[in-house]
C-alpha positions as a Markdown table, in Angstrom:
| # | Residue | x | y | z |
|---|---|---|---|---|
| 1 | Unk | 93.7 | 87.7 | 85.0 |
| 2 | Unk | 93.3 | 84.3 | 86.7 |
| 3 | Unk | 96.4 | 85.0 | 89.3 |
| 4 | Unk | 94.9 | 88.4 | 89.9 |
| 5 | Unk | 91.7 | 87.1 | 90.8 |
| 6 | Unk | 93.7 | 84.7 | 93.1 |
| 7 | Unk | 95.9 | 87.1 | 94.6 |
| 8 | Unk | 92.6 | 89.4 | 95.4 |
| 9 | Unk | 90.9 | 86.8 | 96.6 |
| 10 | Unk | 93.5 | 85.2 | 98.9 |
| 11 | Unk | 94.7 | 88.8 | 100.3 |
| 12 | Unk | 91.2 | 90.5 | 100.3 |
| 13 | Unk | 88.0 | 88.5 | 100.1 |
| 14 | Unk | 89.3 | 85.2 | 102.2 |
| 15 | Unk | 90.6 | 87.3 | 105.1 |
| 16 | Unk | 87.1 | 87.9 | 107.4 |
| 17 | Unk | 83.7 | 88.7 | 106.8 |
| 18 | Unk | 82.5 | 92.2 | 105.2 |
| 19 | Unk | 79.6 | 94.0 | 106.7 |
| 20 | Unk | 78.7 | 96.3 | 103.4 |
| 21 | Unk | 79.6 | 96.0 | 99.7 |
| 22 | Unk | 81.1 | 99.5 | 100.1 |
| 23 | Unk | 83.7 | 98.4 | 103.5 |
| 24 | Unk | 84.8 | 95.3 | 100.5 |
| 25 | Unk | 85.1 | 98.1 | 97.9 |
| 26 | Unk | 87.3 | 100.5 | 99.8 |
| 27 | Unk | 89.6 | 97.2 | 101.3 |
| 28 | Unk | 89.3 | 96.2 | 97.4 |
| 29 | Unk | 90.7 | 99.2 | 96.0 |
| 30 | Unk | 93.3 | 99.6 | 99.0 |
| 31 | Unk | 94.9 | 96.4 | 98.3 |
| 32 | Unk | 95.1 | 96.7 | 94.5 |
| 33 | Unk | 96.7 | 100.6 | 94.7 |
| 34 | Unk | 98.8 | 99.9 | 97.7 |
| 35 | Unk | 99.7 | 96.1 | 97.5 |
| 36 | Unk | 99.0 | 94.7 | 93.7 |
| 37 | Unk | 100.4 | 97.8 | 91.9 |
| 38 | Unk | 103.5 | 98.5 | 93.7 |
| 39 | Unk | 105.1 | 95.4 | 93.0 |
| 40 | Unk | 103.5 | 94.3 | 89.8 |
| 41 | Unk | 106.4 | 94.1 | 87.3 |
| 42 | Unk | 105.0 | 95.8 | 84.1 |
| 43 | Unk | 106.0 | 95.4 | 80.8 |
| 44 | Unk | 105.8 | 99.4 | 80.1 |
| 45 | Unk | 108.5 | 99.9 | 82.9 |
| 46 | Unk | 111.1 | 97.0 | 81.1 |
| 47 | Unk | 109.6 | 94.1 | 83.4 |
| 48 | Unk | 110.5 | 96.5 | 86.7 |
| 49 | Unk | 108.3 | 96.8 | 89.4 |
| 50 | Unk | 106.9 | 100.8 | 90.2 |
| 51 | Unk | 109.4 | 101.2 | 92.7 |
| 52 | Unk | 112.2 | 99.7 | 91.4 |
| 53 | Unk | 111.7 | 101.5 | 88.2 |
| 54 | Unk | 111.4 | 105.2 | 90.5 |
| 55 | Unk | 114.1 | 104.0 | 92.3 |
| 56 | Unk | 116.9 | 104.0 | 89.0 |
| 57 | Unk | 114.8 | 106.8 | 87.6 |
| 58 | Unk | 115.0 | 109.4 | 90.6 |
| 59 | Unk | 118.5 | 110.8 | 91.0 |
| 60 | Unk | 119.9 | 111.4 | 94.3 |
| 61 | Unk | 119.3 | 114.5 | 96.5 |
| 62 | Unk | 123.3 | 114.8 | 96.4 |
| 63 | Unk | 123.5 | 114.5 | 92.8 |
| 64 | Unk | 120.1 | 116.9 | 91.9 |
| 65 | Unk | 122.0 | 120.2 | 93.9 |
């Protein structure tokens, strides 16, 4: 948890000042869907990030027809 915390605060929190709690809420949750979770390597997923892991998952167009 430490890292995240970190990582959130480096990337989010550090970068300027926030006029409302809600503007740091909606840059908050932002950076964790779009940034943290996409390449997070997760143990449910064999230690592959979310793309990665939709990447070998997801057959090709080609091959799906």
């Amino acid at each position: 948890m430490e890292s995240f915390f970190g990582l959130l605060q480096d990337n989010v929190l550090n970068r300027r000042t926030w006029r409302t709690r809600e503007a740091l809420r909606i840059a908050t949750v932002t950076w964790i869907e779009r940034t943290y979770h996409r390449r997070r390597r997760q143990r449910s997923l064999s230690r592959l990030t979310p793309i990665e892991y939709e990447t070998i998952m997801t057959p090709p167009a080609s091959q799906a027809a």
